[in-house]
N, C-alpha and C positions, 0 to 999 in steps of 0.2 A: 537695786537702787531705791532709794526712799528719800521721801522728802519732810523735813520740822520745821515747822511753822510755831515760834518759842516768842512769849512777850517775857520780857526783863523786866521786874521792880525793884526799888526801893534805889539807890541811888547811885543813878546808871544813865545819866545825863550830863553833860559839864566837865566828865572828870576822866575822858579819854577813854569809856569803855568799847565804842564802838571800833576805835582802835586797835584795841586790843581783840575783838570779839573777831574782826577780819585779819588780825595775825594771826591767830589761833585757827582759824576755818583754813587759808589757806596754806599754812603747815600740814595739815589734814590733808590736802588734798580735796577739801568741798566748795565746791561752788552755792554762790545766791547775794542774799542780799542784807543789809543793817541797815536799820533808819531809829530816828528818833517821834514819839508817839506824842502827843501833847495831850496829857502837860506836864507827865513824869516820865514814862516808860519807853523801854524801846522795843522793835519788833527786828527779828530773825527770821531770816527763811534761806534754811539749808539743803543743802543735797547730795547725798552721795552715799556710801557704802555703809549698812549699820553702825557695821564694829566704829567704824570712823563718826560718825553720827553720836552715837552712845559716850565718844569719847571727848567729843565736843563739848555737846550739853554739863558733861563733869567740868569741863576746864575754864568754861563760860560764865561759871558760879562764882565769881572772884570775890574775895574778900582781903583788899588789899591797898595800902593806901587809903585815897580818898574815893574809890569803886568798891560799894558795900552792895552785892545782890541780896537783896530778901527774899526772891521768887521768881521762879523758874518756871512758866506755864505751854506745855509743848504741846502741840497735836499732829500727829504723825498718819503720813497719806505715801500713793507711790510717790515717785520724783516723775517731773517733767519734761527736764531736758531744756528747759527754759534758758541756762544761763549756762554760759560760758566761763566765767571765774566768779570773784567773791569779790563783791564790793560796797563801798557805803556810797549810802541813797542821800545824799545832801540836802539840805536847805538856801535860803538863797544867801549869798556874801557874806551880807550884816550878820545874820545869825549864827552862821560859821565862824566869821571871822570873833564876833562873841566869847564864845563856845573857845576856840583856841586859848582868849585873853584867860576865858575861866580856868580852863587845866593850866596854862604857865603860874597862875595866881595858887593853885591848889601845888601845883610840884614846889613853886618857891616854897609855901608855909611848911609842906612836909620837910623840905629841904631844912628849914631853920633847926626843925624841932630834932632832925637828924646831927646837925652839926655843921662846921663851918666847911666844909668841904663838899659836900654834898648842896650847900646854898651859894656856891658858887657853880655849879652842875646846874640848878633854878636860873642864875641868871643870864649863864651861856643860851639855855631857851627859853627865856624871854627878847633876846638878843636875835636870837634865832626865827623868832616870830613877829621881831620887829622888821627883818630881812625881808621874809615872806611877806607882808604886809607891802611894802618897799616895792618889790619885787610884784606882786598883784598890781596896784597903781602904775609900774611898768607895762606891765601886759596891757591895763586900761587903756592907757597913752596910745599903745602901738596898733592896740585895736580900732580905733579911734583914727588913726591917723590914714590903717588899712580903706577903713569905711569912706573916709574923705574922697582915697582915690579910686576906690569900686564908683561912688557916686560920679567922678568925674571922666570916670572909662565909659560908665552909663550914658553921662548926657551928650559925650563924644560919638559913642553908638547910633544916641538918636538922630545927632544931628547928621553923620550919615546915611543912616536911613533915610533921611527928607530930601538926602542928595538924591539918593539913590531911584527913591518913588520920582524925583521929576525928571530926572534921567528917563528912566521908562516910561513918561509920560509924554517927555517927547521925542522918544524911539515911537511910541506908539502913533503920536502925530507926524511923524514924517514917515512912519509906513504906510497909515491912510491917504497924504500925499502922492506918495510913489504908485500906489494902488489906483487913486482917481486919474493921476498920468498915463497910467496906462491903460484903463480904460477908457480915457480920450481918444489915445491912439489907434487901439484896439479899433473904437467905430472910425475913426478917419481913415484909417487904413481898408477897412470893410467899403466906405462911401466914394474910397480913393479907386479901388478895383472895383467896383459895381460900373466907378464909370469908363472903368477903362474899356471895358466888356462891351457899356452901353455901343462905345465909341467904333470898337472892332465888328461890331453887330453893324451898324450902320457903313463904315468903308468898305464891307463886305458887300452890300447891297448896294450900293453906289455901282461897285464894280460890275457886280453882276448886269445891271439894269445898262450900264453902257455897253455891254454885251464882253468884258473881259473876262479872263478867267486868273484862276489864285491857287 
């Protein structure tokens, strides 16, 4: 197993290569990663079996449409073991969601210059990526909405919690209650027999002294 670590030039940004660079890897069979490098290029890092590596790198070199590679720069190490399939390494929303407008803008112009059939193909996906767009602002919403009632499970938590600490607060004072009770008793009970003792001590010797017996 071996691992390519490949930066892509010339222009390989905008115009769906990394798309393409993760359908081709995982046809392969390799796992890792595609991201975009600023402020032209993009980086690779694949993994998996020579022949399958070797065969990569060839198909990665596109020259097609509006994805023109000029340079293919590879350095090859074992593999790691790091990653489990093949995926691209995002940017944040805006940038992506960008980056989308720019490839539907690139497939529409190809599409014209193709013919009238194939720009009607451009505007099924722009349509398509107006959905997706659509469809993210969904997901916002519902995230959003999720978070409202995380936050309100939350403050419900705590404010059982503050039931709960007074609850044990005063379990805690009515066991110290019940404790002082019974160590009240404890000595009254102790001062209740000392005197009763006192008391059989003395009827005792009553008796004796008027000469009875017991």
């Amino acid at each position: 197993m071996l691992r390519a670590e490949i930066i892509a030039k010339g222009d390989v940004q905008k115009v769906g290569f990394r798309d393409a660079v993760q359908k081709i890897a995982r046809n392969l069979g390799l796992s890792g990663t595609v991201q975009n490098l600023e402020p032209y290029d993009v980086k690779i890092v694949a993994e998996g079996e020579e022949a399958a590596l070797l065969e990569f790198v060839k198909a990665i070199n596109i020259q097609d449409g509006p994805i023109r590679v000029q340079a293919l720069d590879a350095n090859w190490s074992a593999a790691t073991g790091e990653f489990q399939y093949f995926k691209i390494l995002r940017g944040d929303w805006q940038e992506e969601l960008g980056e989308r407008f720019d490839v539907a803008v690139g497939l529409l112009h190809r599409s014209i210059e193709l013919g009238e059939e194939n720009l009607k193909v451009s505007k099924e996906n722009l349509m398509v990526s107006k959905e997706n767009l659509s469809v993210g602002k969904m997901m916002l919403e519902k995230q959003d909405s999720m978070l409202e009632k995380q936050d309100s499970m939350l403050e419900k938590q705590d404010k059982m919690l503050e039931k709960q600490d007074r609850m044990l607060e005063k379990q805690d004072e009515t066991i110290g209650e019940i404790r002082g009770m019974r160590s009240d008793l404890h000595d009254h009970l102790e001062r209740r027999f000392a005197r009763i003792e006192e008391d059989i001590v003395e009827i005792k010797r009553t008796i004796k002294e008027m000469g009875g017996s017991y």
